[in-house]
Backbone as JSON Lines, residues from 0, in Angstrom:
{"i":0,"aa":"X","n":[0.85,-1.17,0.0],"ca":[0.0,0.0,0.0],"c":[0.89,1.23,0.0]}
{"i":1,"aa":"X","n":[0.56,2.29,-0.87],"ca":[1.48,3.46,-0.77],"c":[1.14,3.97,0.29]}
{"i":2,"aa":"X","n":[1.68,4.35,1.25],"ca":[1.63,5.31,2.41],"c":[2.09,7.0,2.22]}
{"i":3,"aa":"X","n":[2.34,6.97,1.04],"ca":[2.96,8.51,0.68],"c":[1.55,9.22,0.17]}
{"i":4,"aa":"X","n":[1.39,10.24,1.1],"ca":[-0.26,10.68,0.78],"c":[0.35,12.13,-0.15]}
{"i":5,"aa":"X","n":[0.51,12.02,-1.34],"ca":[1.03,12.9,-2.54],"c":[-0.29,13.54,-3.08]}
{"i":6,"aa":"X","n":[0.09,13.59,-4.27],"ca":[-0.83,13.81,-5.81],"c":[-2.37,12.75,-5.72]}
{"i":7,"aa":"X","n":[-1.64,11.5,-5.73],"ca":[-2.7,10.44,-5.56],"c":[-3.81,10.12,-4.25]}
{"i":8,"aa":"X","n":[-3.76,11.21,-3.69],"ca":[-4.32,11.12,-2.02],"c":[-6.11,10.81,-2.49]}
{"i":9,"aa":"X","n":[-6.0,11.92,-3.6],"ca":[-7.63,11.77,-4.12],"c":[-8.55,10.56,-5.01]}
{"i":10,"aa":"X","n":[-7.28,9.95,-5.37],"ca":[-7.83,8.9,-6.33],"c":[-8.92,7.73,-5.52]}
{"i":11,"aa":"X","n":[-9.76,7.98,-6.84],"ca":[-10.94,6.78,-6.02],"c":[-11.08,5.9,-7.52]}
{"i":12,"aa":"X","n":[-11.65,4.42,-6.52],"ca":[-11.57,3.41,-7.48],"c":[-12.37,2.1,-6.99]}
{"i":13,"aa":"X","n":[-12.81,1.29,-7.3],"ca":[-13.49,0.26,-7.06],"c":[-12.37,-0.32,-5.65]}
{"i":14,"aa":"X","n":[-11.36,-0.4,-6.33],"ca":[-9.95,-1.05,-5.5],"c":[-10.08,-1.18,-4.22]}
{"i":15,"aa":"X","n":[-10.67,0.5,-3.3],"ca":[-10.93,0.4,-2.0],"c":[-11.88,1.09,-1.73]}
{"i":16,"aa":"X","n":[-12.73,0.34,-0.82],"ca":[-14.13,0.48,-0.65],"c":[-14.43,0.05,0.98]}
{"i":17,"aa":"X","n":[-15.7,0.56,1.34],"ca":[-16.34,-0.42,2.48],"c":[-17.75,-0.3,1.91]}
{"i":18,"aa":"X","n":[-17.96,-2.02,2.45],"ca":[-19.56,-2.21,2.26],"c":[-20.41,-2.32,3.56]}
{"i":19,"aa":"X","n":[-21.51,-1.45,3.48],"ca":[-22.03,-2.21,4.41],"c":[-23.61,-2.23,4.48]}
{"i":20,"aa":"X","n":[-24.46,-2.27,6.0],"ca":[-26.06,-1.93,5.53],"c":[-26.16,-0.86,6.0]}
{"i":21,"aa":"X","n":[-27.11,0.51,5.37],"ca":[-27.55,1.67,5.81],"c":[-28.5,0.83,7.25]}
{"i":22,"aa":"X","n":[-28.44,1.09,8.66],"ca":[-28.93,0.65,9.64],"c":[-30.9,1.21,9.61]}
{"i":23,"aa":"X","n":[-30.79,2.12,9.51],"ca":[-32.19,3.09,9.46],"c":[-33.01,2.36,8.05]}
{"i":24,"aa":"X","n":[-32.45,2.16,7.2],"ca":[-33.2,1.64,5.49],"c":[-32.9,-0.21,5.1]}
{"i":25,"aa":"X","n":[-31.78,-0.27,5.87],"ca":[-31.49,-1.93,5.2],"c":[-30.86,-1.7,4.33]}
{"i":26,"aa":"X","n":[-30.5,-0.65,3.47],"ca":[-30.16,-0.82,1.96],"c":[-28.89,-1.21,1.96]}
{"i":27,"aa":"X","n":[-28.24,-1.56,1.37],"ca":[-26.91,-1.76,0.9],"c":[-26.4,-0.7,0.81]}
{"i":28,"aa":"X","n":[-24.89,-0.57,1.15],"ca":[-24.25,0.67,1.2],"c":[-22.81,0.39,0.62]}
{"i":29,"aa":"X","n":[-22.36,0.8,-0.36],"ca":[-20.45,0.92,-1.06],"c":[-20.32,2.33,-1.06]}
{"i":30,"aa":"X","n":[-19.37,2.11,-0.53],"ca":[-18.57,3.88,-0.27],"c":[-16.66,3.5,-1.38]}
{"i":31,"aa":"X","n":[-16.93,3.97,-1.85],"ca":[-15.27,4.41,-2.56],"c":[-14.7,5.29,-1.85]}
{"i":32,"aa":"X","n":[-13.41,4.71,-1.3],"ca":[-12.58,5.48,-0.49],"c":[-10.94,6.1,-1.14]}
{"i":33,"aa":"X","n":[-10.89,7.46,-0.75],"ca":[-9.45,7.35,-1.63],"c":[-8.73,7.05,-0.83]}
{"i":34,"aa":"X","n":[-7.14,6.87,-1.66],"ca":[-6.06,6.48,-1.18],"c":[-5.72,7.26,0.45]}
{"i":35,"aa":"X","n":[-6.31,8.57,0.27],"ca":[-6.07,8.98,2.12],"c":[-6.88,8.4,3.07]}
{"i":36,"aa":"X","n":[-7.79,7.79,2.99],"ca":[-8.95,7.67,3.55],"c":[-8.93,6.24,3.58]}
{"i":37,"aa":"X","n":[-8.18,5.25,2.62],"ca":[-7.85,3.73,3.01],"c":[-6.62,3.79,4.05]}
{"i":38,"aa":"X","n":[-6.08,4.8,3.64],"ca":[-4.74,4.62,4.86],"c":[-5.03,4.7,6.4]}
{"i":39,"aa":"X","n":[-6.08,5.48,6.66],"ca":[-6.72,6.09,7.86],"c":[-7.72,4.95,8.12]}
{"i":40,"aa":"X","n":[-8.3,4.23,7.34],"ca":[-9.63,3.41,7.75],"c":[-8.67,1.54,8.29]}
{"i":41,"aa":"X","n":[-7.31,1.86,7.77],"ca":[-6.53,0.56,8.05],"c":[-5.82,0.56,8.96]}
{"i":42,"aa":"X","n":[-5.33,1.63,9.49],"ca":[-4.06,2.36,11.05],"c":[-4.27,0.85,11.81]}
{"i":43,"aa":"X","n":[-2.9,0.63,11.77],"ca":[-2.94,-0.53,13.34],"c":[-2.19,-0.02,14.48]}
{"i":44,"aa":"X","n":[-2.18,2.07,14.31],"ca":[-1.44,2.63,15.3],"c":[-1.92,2.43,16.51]}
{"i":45,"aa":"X","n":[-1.57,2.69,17.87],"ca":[-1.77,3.42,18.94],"c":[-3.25,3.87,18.85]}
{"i":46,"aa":"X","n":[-3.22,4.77,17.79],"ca":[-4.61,5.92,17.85],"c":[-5.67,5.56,16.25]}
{"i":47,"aa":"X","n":[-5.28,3.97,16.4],"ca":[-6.59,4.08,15.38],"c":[-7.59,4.31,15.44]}
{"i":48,"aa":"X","n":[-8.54,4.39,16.56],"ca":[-10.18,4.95,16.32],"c":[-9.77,6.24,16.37]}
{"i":49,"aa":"X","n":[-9.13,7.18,16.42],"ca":[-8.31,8.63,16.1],"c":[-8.86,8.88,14.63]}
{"i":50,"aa":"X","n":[-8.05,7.72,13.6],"ca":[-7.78,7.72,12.28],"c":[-9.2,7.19,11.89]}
{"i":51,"aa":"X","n":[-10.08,6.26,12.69],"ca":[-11.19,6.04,11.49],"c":[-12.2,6.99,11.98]}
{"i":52,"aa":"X","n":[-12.23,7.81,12.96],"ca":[-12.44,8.93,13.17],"c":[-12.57,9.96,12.02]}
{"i":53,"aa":"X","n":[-11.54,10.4,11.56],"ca":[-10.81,11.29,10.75],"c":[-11.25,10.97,9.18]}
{"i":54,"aa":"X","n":[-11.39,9.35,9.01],"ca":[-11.89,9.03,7.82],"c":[-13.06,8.78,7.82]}
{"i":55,"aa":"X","n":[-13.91,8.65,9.04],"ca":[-15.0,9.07,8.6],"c":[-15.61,9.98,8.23]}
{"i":56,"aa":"X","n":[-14.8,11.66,8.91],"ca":[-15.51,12.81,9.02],"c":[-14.8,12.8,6.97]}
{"i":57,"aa":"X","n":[-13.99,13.04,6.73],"ca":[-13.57,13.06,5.66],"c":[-14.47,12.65,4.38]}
{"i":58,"aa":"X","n":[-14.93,10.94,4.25],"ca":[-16.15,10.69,3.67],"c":[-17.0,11.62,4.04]}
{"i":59,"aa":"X","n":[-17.77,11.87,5.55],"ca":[-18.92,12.94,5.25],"c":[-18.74,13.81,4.46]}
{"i":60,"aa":"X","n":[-17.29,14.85,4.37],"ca":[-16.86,15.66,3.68],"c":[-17.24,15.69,2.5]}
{"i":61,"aa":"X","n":[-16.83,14.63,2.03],"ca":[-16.59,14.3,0.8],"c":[-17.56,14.05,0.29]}
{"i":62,"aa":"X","n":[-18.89,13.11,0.71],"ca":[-19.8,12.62,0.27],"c":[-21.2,12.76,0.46]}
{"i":63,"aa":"X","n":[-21.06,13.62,2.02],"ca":[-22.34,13.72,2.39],"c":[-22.91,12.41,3.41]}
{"i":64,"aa":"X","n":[-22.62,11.7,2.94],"ca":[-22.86,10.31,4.02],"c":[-21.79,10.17,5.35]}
{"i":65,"aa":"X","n":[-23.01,9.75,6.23],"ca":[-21.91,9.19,7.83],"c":[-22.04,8.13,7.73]}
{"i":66,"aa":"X","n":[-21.22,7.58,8.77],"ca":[-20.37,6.35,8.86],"c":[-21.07,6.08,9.83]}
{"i":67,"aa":"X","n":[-20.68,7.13,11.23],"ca":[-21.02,6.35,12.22],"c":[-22.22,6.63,12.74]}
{"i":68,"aa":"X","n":[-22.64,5.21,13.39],"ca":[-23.97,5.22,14.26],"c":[-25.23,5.09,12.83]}
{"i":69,"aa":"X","n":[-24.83,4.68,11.44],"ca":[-25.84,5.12,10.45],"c":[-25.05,3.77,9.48]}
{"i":70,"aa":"X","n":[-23.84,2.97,9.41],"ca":[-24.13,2.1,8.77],"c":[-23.05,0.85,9.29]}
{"i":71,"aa":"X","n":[-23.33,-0.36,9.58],"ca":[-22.74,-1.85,9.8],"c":[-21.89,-1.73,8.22]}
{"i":72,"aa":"X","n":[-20.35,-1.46,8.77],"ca":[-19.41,-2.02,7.9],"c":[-19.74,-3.46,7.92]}
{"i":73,"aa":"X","n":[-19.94,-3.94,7.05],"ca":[-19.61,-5.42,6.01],"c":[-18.48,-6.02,5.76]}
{"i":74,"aa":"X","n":[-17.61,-5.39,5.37],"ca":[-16.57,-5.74,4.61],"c":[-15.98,-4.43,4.11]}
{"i":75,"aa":"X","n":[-14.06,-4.49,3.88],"ca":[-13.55,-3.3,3.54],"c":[-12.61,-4.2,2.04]}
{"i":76,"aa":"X","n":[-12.54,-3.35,1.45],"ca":[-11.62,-3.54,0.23],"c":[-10.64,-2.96,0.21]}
{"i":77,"aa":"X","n":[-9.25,-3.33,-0.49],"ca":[-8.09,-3.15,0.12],"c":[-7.12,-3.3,-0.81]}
{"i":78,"aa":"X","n":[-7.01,-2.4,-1.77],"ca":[-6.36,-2.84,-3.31],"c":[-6.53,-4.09,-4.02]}
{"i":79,"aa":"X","n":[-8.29,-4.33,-3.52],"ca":[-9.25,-5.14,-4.78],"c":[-9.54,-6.35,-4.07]}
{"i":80,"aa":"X","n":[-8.91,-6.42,-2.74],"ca":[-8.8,-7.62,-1.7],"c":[-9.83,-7.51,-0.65]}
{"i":81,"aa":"X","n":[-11.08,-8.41,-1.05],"ca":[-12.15,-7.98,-0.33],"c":[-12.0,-8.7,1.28]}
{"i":82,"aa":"X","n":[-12.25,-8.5,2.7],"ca":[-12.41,-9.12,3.6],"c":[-13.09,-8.65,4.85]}
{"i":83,"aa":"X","n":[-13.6,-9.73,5.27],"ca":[-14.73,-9.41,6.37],"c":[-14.38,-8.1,7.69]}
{"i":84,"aa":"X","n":[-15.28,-7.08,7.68],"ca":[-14.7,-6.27,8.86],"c":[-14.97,-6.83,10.22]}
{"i":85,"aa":"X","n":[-13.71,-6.85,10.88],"ca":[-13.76,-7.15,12.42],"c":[-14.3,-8.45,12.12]}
């Protein structure tokens, strides 16, 4: 995974994603995450709920949709490598 948050910080792509259910609707939910925002949603620092913190507010930013308290991650994607969250 590049960890150098450059030029490419913005790129979005099928590649990395989280799925999950909107809690309130049931619906199905895929969020495309960019390259800053997979780096932050993966932290095995010290202060990772810090970082998925940070990537969540970021998606809202970005998208208008929250994360938390509004949808059951499913599964995260991970340069195309799908696997179960938690």
């Amino acid at each position: 995974m590049n960890t150098d948050i450059g030029t490419d910080r913005y790129v979005i792509s099928d590649d990395n994603k989280i799925t999950g259910t909107h809690l309130a609707t049931g619906y199905s939910v895929e969020i495309l995450l960019t390259n800053q925002e997979m780096i932050l949603a993966t932290s095995k620092s010290e202060t990772l709920n810090d970082e998925w913190n940070a990537m969540c507010f970021l998606v809202h930013r970005r998208t208008g949709q929250n994360i938390l308290g509004e949808i059951q991650i499913d599964s995260i994607t991970q340069n195309g490598n799908t696997k179960d969250f938690h």
